[in-house]
C-alpha positions as CSV (number, residue, x, y, z in Angstrom):
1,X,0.0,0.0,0.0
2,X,1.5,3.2,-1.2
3,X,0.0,6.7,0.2
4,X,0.4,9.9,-0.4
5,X,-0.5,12.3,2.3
6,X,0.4,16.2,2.7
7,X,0.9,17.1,6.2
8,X,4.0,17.3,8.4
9,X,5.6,13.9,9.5
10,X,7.0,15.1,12.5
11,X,10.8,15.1,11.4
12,X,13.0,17.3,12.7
13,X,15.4,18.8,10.0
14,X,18.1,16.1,8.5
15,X,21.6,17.7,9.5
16,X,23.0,20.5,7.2
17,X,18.9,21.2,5.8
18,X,20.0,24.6,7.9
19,X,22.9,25.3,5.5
20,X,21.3,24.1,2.2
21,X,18.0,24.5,1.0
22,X,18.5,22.3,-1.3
23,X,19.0,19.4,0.9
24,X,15.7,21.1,2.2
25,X,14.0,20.8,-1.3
26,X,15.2,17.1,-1.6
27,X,13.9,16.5,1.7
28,X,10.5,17.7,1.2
29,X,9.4,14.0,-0.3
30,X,9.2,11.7,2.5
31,X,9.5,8.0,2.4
32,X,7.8,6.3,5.4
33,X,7.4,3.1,7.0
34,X,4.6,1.4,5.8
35,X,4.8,2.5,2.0
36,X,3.2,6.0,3.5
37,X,5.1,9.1,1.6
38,X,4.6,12.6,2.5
39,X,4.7,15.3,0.3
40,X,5.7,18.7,1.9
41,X,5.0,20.7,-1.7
42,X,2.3,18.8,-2.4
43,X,-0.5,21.5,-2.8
44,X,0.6,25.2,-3.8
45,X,-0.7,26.5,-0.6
46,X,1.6,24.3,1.0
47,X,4.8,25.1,-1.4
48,X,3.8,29.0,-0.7
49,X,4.5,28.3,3.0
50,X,7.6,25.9,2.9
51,X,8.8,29.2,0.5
52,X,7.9,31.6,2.8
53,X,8.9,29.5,6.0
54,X,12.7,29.8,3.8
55,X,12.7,33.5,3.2
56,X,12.3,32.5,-0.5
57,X,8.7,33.9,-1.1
58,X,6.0,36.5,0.7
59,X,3.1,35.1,2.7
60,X,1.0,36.1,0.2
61,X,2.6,34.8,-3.2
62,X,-0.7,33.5,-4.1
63,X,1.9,30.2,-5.7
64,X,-0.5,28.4,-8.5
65,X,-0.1,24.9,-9.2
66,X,2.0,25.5,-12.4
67,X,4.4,26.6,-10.4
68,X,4.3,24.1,-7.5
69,X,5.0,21.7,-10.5
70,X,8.3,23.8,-11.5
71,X,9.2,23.5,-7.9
72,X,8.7,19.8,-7.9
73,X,10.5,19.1,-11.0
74,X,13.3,20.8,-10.1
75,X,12.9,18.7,-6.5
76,X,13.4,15.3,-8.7
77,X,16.1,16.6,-10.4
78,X,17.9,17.8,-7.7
79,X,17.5,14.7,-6.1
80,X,18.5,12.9,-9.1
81,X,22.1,14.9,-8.8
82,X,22.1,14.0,-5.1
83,X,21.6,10.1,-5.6
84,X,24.8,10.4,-8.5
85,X,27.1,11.9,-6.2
86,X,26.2,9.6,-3.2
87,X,26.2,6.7,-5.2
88,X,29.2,7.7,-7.6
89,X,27.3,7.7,-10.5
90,X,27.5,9.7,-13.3
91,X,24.7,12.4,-13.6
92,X,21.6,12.3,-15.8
93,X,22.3,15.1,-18.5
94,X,19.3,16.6,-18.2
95,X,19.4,16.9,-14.2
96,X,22.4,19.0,-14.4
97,X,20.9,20.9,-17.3
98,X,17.6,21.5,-15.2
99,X,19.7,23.0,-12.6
100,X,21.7,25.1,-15.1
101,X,18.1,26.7,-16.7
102,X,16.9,27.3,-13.2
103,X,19.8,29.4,-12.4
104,X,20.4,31.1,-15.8
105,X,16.5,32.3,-15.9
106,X,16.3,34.6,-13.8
107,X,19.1,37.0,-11.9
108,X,19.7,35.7,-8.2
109,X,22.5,38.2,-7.4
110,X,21.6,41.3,-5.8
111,X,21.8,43.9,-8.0
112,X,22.3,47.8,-7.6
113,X,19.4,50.1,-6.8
114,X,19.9,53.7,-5.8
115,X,17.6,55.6,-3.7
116,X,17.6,59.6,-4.2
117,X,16.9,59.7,-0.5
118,X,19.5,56.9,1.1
119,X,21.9,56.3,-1.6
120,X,23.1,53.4,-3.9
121,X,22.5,49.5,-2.0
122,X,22.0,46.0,-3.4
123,X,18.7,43.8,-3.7
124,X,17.4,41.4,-5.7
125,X,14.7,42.5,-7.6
126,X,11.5,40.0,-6.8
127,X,8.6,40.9,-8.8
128,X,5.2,39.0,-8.1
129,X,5.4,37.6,-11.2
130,X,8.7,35.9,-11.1
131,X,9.0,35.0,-6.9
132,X,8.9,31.5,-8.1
133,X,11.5,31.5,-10.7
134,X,13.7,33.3,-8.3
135,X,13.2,30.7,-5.2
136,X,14.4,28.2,-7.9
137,X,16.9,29.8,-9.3
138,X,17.9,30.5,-5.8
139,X,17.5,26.7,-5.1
140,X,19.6,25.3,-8.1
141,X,22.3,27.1,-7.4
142,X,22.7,26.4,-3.7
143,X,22.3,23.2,-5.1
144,X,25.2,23.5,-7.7
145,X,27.2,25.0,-4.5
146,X,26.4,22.2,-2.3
147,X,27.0,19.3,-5.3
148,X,30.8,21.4,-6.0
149,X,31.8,22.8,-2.6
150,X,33.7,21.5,0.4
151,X,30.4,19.7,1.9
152,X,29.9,17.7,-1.1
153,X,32.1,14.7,0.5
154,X,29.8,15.1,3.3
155,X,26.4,14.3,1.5
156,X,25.3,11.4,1.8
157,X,21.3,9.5,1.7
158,X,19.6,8.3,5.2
159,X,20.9,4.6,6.1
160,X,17.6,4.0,7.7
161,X,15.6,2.2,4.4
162,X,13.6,2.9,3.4
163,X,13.8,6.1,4.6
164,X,14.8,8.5,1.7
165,X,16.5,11.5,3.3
166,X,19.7,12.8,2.2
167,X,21.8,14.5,5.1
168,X,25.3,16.2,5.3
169,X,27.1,13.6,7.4
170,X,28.8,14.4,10.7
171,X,31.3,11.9,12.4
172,X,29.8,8.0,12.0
173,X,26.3,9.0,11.7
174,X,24.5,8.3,8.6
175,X,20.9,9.0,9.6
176,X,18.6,11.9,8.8
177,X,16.6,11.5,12.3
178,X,16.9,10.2,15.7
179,X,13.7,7.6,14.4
180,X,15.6,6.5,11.1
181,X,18.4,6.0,13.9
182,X,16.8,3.5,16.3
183,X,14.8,1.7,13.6
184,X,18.3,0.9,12.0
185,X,19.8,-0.3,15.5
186,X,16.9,-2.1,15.7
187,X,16.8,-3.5,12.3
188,X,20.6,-4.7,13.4
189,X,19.6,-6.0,16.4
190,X,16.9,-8.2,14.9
191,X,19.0,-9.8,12.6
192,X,21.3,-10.1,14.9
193,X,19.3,-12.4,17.4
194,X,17.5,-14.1,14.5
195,X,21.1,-15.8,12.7
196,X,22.2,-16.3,15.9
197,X,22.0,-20.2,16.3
């Protein structure tokens, strides 16, 4: 049995979510025990709040589902990328050149603006009609950072199955959550006192 259901699982953050919100985006798909999966951007009401909840979009962004969709395709490919460089795979072409459209479409570093009354300062622009394609611009290439940057030997996916997390790996610990932690101790265990003759 395979269900898809939209609210909050109750997981605390997998480590380095904080740092990456990418690793926040491929997160927001949630593998369960039980076949259950959450979506976290599953309606666009509720990709308008994990946005906002981000900094990446205004309460009142009014996201439609064509663009929940753009969020969620990028999501897949993102994760795509993640599963290649955990699993030392080479990338699916056009993964890599989803994330390279997402961050060419739209300009995601602040530019300058000059105020007659305060002087010259740097934002980046965020009209209503692109706030989407700037969160995933914005995405992509913390995604690109993460994938290329000094934490990228640190990624690594949840060693809880079927839990289907990716976290930034600290010390021994492969595990997104405390839960995916004890159920693969206990998973251990089990085995464990079951080959034992």
């Amino acid at each position: 049995m395979n269900e898809t259901a939209t609210e909050q699982p109750g997981l605390s953050p997998a480590q380095g979510e904080e740092a990456h919100l990418s690793l926040a985006l491929a997160n927001s798909s949630i593998t369960l025990t039980g076949g259950h999966t959450v979506d976290l951007l599953g309606t666009p009401a509720q990709v308008n709040q994990w946005l906002t909840e981000r900094g990446l979009a205004p309460v009142d962004a009014g996201v439609r589902e064509v663009c929940a969709t753009q969020l969620r395709s990028l999501r897949e490919q993102v994760r795509s990328l993640f599963a290649s460089r955990t699993e030392g795979l080479p990338a699916l072409p056009v993964a890599v050149r989803a994330v390279n459209d997402a961050m060419t479409r739209v300009p995601i570093a602040p530019l300058l603006q000059w105020d007659d009354k305060t002087g010259p300062y740097r934002a980046t622009p965020h009209p209503t009609s692109a706030i989407v394609d700037h969160a995933v611009a914005t995405l992509a290439a913390d995604a690109a950072d993460l994938l290329t940057g000094p934490d990228a030997d640190r990624l690594t996916a949840c060693g809880s199955a079927p839990c289907n997390r990716y976290l930034l790996r600290h010390g021994r610990r492969h595990w997104c959550s405390t839960r995916c932690g004890d159920r693969a101790r206990a998973a251990r265990a089990y085995a464990r006192r079951t080959t034992t003759p």
